[in-house]
C-alpha positions as CSV (number, residue, x, y, z in Angstrom):
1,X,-3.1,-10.5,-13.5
2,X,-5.8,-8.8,-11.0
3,X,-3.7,-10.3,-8.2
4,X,-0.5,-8.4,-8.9
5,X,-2.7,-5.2,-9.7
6,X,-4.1,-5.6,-6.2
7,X,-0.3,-6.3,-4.7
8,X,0.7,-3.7,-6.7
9,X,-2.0,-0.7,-5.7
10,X,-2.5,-1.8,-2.1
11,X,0.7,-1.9,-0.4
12,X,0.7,1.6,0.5
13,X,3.1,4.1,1.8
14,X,3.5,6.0,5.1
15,X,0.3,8.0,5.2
16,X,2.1,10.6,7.4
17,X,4.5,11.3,4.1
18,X,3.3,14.7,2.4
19,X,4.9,13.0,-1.1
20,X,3.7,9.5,-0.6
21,X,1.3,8.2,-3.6
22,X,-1.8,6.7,-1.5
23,X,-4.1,3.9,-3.0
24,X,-6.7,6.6,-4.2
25,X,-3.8,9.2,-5.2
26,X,-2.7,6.2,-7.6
27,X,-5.8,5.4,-9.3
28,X,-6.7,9.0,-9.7
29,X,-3.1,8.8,-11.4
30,X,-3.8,6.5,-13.7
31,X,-7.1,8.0,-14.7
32,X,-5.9,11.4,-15.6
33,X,-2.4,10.6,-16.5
34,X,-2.0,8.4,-19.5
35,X,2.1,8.3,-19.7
36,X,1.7,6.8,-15.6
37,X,-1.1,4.6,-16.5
38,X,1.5,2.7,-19.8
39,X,4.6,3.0,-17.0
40,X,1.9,1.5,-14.7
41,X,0.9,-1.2,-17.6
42,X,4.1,-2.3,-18.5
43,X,5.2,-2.8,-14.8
44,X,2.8,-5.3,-14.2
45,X,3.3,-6.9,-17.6
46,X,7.3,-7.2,-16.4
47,X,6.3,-8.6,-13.3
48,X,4.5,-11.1,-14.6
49,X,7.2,-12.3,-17.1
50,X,9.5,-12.7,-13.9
51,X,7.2,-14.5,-12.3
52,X,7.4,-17.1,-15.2
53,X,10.9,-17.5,-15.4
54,X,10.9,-18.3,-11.5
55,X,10.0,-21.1,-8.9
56,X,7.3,-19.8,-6.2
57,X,10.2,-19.6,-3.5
58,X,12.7,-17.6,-5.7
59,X,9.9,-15.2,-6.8
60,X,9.5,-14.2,-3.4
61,X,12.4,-12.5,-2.9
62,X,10.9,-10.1,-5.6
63,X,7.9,-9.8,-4.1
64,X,9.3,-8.9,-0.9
65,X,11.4,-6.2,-2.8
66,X,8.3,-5.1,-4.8
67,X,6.6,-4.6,-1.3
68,X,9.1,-2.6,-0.3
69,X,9.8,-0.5,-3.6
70,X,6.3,0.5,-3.6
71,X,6.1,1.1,0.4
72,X,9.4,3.5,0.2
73,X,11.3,3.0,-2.8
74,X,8.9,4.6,-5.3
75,X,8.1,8.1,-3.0
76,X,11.3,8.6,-2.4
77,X,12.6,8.7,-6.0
78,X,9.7,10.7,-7.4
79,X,10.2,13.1,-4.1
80,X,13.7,14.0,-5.7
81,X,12.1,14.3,-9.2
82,X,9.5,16.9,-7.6
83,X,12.3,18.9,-5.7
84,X,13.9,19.2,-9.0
85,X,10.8,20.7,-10.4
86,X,8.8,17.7,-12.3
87,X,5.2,17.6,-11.3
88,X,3.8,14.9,-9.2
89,X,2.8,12.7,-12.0
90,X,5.6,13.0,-13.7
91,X,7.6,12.3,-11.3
92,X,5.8,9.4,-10.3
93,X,5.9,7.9,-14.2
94,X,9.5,8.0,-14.1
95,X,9.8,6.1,-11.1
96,X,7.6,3.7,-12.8
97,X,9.7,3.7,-15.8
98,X,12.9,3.5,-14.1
99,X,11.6,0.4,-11.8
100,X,10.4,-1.3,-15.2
101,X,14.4,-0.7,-16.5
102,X,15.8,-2.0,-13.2
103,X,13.6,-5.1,-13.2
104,X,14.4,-6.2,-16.7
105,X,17.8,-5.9,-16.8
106,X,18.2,-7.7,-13.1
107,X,15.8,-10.5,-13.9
108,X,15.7,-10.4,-17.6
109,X,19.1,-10.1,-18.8
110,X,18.3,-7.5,-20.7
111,X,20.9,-4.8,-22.3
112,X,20.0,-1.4,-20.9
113,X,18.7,0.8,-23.5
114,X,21.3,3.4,-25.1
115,X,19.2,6.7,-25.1
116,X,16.6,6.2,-22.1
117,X,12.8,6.8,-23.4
118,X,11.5,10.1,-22.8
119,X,7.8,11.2,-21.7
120,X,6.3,14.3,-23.3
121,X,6.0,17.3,-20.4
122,X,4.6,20.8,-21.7
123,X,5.4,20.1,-25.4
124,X,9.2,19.3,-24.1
125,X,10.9,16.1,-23.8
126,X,12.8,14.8,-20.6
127,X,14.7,11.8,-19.6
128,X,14.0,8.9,-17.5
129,X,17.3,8.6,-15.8
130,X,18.7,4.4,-16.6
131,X,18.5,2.9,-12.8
132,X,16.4,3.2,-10.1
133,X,18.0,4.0,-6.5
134,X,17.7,1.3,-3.9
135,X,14.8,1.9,-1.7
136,X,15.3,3.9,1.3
137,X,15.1,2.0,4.6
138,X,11.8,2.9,6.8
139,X,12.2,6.3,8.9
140,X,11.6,5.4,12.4
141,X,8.5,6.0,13.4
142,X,7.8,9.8,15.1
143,X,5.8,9.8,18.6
144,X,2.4,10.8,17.9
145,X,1.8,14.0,19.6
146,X,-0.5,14.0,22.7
147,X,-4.3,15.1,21.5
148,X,-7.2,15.5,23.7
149,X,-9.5,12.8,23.8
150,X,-12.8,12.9,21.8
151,X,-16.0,10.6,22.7
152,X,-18.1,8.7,20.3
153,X,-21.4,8.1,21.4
154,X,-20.5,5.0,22.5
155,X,-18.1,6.2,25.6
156,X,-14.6,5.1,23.3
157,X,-12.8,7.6,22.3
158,X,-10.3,7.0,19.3
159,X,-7.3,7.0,21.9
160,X,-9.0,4.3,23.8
161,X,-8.9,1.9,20.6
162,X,-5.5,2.4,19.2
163,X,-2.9,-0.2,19.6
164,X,-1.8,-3.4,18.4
165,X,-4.3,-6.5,18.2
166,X,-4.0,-9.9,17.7
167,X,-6.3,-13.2,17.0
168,X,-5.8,-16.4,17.6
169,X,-4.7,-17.9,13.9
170,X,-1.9,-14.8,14.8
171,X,-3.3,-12.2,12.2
172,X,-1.9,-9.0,13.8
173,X,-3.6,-5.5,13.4
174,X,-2.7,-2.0,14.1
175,X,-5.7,0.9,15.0
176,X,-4.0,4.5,14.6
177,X,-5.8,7.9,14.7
178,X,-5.3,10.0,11.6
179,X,-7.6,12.8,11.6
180,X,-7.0,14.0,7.9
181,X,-10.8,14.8,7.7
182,X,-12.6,14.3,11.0
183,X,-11.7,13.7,14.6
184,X,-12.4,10.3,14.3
185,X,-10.7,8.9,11.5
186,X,-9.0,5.7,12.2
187,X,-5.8,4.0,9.9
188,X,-6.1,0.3,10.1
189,X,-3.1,-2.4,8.8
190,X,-3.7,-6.0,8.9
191,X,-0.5,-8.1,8.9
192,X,-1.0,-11.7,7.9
193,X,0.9,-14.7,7.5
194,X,0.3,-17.8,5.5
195,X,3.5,-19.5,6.4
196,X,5.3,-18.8,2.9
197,X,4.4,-15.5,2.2
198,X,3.9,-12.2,4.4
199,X,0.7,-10.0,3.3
200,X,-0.4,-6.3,4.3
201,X,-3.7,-4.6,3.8
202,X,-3.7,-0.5,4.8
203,X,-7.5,1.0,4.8
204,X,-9.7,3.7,6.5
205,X,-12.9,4.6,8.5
206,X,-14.1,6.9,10.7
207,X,-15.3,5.4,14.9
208,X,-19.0,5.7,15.0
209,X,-20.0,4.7,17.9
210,X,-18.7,0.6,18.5
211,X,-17.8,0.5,14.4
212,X,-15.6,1.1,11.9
213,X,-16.5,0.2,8.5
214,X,-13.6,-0.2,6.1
215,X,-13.1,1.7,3.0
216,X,-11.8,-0.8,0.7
217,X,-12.4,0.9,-2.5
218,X,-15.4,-1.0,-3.8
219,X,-13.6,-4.5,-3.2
220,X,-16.1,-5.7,-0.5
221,X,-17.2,-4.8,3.2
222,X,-14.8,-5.0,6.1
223,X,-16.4,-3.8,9.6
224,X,-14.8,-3.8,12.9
225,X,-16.7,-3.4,15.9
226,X,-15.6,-3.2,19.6
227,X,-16.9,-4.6,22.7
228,X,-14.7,-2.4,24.5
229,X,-11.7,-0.8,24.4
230,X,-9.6,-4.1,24.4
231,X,-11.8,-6.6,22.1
232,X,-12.6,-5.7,18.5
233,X,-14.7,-8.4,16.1
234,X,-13.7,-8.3,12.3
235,X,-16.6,-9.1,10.3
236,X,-15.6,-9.5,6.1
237,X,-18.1,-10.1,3.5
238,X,-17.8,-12.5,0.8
239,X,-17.4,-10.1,-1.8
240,X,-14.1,-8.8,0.8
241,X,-12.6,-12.6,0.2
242,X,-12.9,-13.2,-3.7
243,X,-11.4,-9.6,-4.1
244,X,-7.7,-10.7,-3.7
245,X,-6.7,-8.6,-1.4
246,X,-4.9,-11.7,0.7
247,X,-4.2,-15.5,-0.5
248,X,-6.7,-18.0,-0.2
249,X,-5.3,-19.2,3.3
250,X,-4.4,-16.2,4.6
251,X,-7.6,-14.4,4.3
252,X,-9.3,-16.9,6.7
253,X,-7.3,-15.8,9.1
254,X,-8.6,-11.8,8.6
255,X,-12.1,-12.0,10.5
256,X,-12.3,-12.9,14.1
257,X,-11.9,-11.7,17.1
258,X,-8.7,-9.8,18.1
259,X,-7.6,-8.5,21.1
260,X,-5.3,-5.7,22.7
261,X,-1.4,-7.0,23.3
């Protein structure tokens, strides 16, 4: 169960969408909204019932599509729920709701309900409309805008570190400026591949000097430190590897060194 919560919370959404639900927007969700947190509960309780009715290799088709509900899927429905004038978590719950609908009668067999369940908005009711759209395929990606460059105290500036990187087991990583609270604030994706599944990890840090530690939301300690602008080191912690956040396999292939393609 604390795997699929994990799968679930941490495959994020473009950080560059105003609407998208981030990994801290979501728990902060769930903590102050309790209709998002039971959508939220009953998702993962659905998901796990389709994982039992499954072999490993069908099930991860639906991972895949999970991956990609939650990546696109999900802002983009509650996007149209907010232009339409629900707030943000209720727009968000009833894209929950609707996804829990969709999976059940796909994988479940089950009858779609007659009158769809309402959730309880300023003392008035509203429907959770009975499918979920398909999710939107990824916008191309805009050109980042030229910035001028900023120096750490080490002589790298955060234009000199972005790029793609890659180790040896294959474990590709992508550095990218974001800037949403200081001139320094880096985006970091890990892509890893186990050789049956495909696994993504989006966190943060700020460039101080030849590091960047990791925010991974009390799950362990992930640091990346640069020998120059080309050669970064991952270091994890043990505490980094229990937490889930990759499979067994696939998380050995996380620390090491990477370079610049």
């Amino acid at each position: 169960m604390k795997r699929i919560y994990l799968a679930l919370l941490l495959v994020l959404t473009l950080c560059s969408a105003a609407f998208a639900l981030s990994d801290k927007d979501y728990l902060r969700l769930k903590r102050n909204s309790k209709n998002f947190a039971r959508a939220d509960a009953e998702l993962s309780e659905v998901y796990e019932e389709i994982k039992d009715t499954m072999s490993a290799r069908e099930f991860e088709r639906v991972k895949r599509e999970q991956r990609n509900w939650i990546r696109t899927g999900r802002d983009a429905y509650a996007k149209k729920r907010m232009r339409a004038g629900d707030s943000r978590s209720e727009a968000y719950t009833e894209a929950t709701l609707a996804r829990v609908q969709e999976l059940r009668e796909r994988y479940l067999d089950e009858e779609p309900e007659a009158e769809p369940r309402p959730i309880i908005r300023n003392d008035q009711k509203v429907r959770i409309p009975d499918t979920n759209p398909r999710p939107m395929p990824e916008p191309e990606p805009e050109p980042e805008p030229e910035r001028p460059s900023r120096s750490s105290n080490a002589g790298l500036t955060v234009e000199d570190i972005q790029g793609i990187y890659k180790n040896h087991a294959g474990t590709v990583m992508k550095i990218s400026y974001l800037g949403e609270v200081d001139d320094n604030e880096m985006q970091v994706n890990f892509d890893a591949d186990d050789g049956e599944s495909h696994e993504r990890w989006t966190s943060r840090g700020v460039l101080e000097g030849t590091k960047i530690e990791l925010d991974t939301e009390d799950n362990g300690e992930a640091i990346l430190t640069f020998k120059n602008s080309s050669t970064v080191n991952v270091k994890v912690d043990d505490s980094f590897r229990a937490s889930g956040f990759f499979s067994d396999e696939v998380c050995k292939t996380v620390e090491g060194t990477y370079d610049k393609q």
